[in-house]
C-alpha positions as CSV (number, residue, x, y, z in Angstrom):
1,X,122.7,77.5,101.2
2,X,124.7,77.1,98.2
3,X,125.2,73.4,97.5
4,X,127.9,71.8,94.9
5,X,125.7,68.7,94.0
6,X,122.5,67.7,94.8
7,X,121.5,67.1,98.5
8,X,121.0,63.0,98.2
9,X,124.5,62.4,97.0
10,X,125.5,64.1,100.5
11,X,123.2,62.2,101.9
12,X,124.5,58.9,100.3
13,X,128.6,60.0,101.3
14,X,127.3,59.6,105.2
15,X,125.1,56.7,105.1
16,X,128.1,55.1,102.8
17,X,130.0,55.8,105.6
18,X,128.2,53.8,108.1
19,X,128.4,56.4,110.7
20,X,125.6,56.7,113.1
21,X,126.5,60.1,114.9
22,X,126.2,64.0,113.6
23,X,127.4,64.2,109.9
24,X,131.1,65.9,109.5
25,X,129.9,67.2,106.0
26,X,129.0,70.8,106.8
27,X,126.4,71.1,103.9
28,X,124.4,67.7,105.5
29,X,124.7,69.3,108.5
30,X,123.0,72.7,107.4
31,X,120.9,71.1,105.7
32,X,119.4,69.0,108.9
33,X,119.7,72.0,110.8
34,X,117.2,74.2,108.2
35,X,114.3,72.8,109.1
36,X,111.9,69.9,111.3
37,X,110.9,68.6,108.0
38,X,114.5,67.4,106.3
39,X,115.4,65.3,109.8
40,X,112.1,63.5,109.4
41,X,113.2,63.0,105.7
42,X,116.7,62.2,106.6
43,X,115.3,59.2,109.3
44,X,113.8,58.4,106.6
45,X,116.1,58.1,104.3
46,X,118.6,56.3,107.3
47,X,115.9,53.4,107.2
48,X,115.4,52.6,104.1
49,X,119.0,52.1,103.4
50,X,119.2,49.5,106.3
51,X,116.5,47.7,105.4
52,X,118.1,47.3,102.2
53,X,121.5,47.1,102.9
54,X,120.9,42.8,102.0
55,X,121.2,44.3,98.1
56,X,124.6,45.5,98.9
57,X,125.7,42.2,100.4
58,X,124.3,40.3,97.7
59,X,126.8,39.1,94.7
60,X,124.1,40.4,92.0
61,X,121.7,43.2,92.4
62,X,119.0,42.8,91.1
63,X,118.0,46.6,90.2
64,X,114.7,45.9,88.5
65,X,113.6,43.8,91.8
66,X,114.8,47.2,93.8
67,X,113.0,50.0,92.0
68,X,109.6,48.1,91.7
69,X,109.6,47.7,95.4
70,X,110.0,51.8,96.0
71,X,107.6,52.7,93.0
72,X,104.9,49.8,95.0
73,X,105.4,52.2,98.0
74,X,105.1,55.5,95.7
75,X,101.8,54.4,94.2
76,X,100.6,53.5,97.7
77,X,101.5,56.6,98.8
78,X,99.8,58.4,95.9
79,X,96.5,56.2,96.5
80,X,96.5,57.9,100.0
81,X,97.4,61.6,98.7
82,X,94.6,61.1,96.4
83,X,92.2,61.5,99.5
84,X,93.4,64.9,99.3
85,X,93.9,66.4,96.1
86,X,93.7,65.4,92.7
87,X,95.5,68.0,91.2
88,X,99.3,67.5,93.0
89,X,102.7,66.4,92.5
90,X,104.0,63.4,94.1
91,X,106.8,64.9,97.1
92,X,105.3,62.3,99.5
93,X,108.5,60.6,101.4
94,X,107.5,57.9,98.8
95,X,108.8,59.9,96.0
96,X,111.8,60.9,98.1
97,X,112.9,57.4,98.5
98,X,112.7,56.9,95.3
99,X,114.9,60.2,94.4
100,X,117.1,58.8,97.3
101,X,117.3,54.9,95.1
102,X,118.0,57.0,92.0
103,X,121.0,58.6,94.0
104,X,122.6,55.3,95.8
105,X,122.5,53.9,91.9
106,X,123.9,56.8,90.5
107,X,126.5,57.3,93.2
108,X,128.1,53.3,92.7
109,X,126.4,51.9,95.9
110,X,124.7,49.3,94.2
111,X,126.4,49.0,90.9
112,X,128.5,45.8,89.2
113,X,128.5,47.3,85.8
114,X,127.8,50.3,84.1
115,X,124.5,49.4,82.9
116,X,121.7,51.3,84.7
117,X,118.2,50.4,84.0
118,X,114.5,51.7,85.8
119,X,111.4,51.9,85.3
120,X,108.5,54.5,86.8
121,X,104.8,54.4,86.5
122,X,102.1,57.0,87.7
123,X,98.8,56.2,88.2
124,X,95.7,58.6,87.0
125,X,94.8,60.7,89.5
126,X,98.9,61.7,90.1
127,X,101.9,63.1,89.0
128,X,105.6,62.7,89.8
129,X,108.5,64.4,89.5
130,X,112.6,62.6,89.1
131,X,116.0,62.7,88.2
132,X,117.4,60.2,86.2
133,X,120.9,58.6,86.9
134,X,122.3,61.1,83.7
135,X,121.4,64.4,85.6
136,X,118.3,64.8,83.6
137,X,114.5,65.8,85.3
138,X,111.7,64.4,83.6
139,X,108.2,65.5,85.1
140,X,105.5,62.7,85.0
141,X,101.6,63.8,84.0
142,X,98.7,61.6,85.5
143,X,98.9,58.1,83.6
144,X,102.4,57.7,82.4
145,X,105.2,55.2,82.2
146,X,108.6,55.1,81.3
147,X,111.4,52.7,81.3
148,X,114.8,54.4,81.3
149,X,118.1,52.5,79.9
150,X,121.9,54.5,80.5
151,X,124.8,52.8,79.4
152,X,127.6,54.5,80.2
153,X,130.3,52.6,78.0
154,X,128.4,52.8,75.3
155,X,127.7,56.2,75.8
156,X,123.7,55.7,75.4
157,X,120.7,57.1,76.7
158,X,117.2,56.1,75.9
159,X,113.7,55.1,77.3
160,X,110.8,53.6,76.4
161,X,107.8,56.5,76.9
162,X,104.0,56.1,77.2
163,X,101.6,59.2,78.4
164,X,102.9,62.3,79.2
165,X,105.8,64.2,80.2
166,X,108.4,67.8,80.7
167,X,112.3,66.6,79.6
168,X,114.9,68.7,80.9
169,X,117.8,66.7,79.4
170,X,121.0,66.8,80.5
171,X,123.8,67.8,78.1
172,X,125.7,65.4,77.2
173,X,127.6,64.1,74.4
174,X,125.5,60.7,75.2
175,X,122.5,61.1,72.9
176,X,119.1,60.9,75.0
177,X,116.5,58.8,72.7
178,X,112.9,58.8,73.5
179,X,110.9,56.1,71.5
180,X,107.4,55.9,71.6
181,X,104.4,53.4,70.0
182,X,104.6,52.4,66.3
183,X,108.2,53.8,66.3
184,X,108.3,57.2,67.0
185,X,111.4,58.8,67.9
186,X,112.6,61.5,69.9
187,X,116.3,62.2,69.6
188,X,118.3,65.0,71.8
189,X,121.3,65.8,73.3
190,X,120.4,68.5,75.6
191,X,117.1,70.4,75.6
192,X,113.7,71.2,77.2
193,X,110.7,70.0,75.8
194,X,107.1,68.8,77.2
195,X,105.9,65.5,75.3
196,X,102.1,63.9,75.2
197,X,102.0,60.9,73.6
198,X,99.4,58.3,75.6
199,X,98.8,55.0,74.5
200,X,94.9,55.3,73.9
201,X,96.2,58.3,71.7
202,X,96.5,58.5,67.8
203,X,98.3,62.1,68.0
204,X,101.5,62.3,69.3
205,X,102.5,66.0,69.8
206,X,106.2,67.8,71.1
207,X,106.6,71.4,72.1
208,X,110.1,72.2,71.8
209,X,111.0,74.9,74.7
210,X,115.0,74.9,74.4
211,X,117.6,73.6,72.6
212,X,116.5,71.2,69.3
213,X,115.3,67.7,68.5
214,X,115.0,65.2,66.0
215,X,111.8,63.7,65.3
216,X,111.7,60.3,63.4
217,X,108.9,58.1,62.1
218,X,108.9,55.4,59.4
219,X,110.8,57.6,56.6
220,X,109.8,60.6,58.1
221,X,112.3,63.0,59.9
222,X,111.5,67.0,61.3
223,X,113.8,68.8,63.4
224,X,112.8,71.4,65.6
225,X,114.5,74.7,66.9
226,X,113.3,76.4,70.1
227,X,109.5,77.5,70.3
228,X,108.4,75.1,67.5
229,X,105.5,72.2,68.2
230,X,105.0,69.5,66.0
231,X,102.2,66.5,66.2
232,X,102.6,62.8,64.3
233,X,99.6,61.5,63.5
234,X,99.9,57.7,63.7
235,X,97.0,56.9,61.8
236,X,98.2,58.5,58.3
237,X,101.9,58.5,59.5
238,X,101.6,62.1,59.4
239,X,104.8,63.9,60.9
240,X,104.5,67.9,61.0
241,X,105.0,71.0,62.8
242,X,102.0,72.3,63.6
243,X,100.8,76.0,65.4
244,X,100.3,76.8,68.9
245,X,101.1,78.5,72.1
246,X,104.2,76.8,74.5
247,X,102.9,77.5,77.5
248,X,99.5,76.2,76.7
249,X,101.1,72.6,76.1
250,X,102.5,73.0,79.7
251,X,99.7,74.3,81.2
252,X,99.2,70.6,82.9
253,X,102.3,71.8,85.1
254,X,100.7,74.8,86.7
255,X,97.1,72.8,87.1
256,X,95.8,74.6,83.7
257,X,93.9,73.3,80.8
258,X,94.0,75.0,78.4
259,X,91.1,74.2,75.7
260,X,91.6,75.8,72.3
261,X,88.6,74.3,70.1
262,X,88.9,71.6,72.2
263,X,85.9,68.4,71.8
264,X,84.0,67.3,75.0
265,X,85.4,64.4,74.3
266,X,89.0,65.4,74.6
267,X,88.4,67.5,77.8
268,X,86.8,64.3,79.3
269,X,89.7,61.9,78.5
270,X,92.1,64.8,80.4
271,X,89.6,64.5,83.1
272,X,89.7,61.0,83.5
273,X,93.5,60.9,84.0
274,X,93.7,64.1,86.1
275,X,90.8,63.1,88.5
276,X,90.7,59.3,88.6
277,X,87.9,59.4,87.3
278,X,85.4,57.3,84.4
279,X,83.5,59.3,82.2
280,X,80.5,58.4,79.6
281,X,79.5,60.5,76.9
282,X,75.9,59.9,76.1
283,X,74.5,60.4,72.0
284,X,77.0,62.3,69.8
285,X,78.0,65.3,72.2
286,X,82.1,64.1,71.9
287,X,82.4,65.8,69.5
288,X,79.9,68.0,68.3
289,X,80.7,70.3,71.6
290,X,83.9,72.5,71.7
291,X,85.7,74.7,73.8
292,X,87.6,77.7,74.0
293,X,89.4,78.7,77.5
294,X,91.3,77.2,80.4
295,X,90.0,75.6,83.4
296,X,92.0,75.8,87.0
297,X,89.5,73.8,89.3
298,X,90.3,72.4,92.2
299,X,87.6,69.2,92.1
300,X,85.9,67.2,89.4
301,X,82.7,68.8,90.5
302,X,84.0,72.3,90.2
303,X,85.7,71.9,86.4
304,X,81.8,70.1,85.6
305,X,80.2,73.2,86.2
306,X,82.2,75.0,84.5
307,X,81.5,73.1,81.5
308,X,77.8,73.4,82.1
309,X,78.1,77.3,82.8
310,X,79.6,77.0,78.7
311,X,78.0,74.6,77.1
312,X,74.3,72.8,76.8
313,X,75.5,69.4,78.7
314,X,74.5,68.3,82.1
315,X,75.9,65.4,84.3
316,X,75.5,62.7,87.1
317,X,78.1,61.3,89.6
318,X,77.9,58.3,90.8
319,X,81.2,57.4,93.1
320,X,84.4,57.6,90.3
321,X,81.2,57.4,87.2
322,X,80.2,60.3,85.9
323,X,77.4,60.4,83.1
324,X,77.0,63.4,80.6
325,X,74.3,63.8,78.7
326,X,72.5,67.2,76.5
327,X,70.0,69.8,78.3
């Protein structure tokens, strides 16, 4: 099925319509038709529009009120999908709702002014996947936040960014700013480029797929051309590209990590976010232990003993506590 514009926005066009019967749009209509799954999403979707058709009828929507209220239900839902798997993206209905807010917002449904504002959250032990009201898709690793501003009369794009995340920005002649902790900048206008920048962090690092991007910190300012990486260190206000594979710094997508003289302690803090998990490093094996390899394990359990099979460590699990100590 060959589709003009996203599903949702066809969706939105019917429910706009406050029609209750079979949709006259052909593509709604093959779309419901394709498969069991899509009518259960479209019921779905059908409900949580009139339960919050009061936003519509209101003088002032309050938009900030609205998307807390469907990211509450997303993180409830990932809580549940947790149960499940620890390594999975968050397409729950949960996450549809929210893509099906995003929509309604972008489409004018709710809107008084051009002004859009959001903010999205994902817990460790998740990850999530949107589309921002510009066009552009930002994937969400375990951990993250962001808090996304679009002004469309003043032709401005930008978010606030904690954690880590895969940009696929829309072009536009709107410039799409990033801005991280102790003012670090990420400046585009149409590109693809994965992100890691946690709070806990000290090292900030960008891999820099398509398109280019400005990096700028205190004084400091790099620009980068397809296939270059570059890391800030915040401590020594360090900005610089630095060598490395692409695809290794997206491995998080695929369920990879990649360790390339990687400390214990550095795998453990990716395991923590990935699994929900707390982990204690006992004596001074953080950092006196490295790795070379990837890891694609399905449980906490499994990616342990793979460390044990490579290194002289051994471990004890106590619920979400996990204790490592030498041989």
């Amino acid at each position: 099925m060959k589709e003009n514009k996203h599903i949702g926005f066809h969706i939105v066009e019917y429910l706009l319509g406050g029609s209750n019967g079979s949709p006259d749009d052909a593509v709604l209509a093959e779309w419901l038709a394709s498969s069991e799954s899509n009518k259960t999403d479209f019921m779905k979707y059908k409900k949580i529009w009139e339960e919050s058709r009061f936003f519509t009828e209101t003088e002032t929507f309050d938009r900030e009120r609205a998307w807390e209220k469907i990211n509450k239900i997303n993180r409830q839902k990932a809580r549940l999908r947790k149960r499940f798997s620890h390594f999975v993206y968050a397409v729950s209905g949960a996450a549809a709702a929210a893509a099906l807010f995003m929509a309604l917002s972008w489409s004018g449904a709710f809107e008084k002014n051009a002004h859009t504002t959001l903010r999205m959250s994902v817990e460790n032990g998740s990850r999530s996947e949107m589309t921002l009201p510009d066009g552009s898709v930002v994937k969400l690793n375990a951990g993250s936040c962001l808090d996304y501003s679009f002004d469309r009369k003043k032709k401005t794009r930008e978010l606030y960014f904690r954690g880590e995340g895969f940009f696929k920005v829309a072009k536009s002649d709107c410039p799409f700013v990033v801005n991280m902790k102790n003012g670090l900048q990420v400046k585009v206008l149409g590109t693809t480029f994965n992100l890691c920048a946690y709070e806990e962090d000290s090292i900030v690092r960008t891999a820099l797929l398509e398109g280019s991007v400005e990096l700028s910190h205190n004084s400091a300012n790099l620009r980068l051309k397809a296939g270059e990486m570059a890391l800030c260190d915040l401590k020594t206000n360090e900005l610089k590209r630095e060598k490395g594979i692409l695809t290794h710094a997206c491995g998080w997508m695929d369920n990879k990590l990649y360790m390339d003289e990687m400390a214990l302690s550095e795998v453990c803090k990716k395991l923590e976010r990935h699994y929900d998990v707390q982990i204690t490093l006992h004596g001074n094996i953080g950092e006196a232990i490295h790795y070379n390899g990837v890891l694609q394990e399905e449980s906490i359990t499994d990616v342990l003993n793979a460390l044990v099979r490579l290194s002289t460590i051994k471990y004890r699990v106590s619920g979400k506590n996990i204790d490592i100590t030498s041989k």
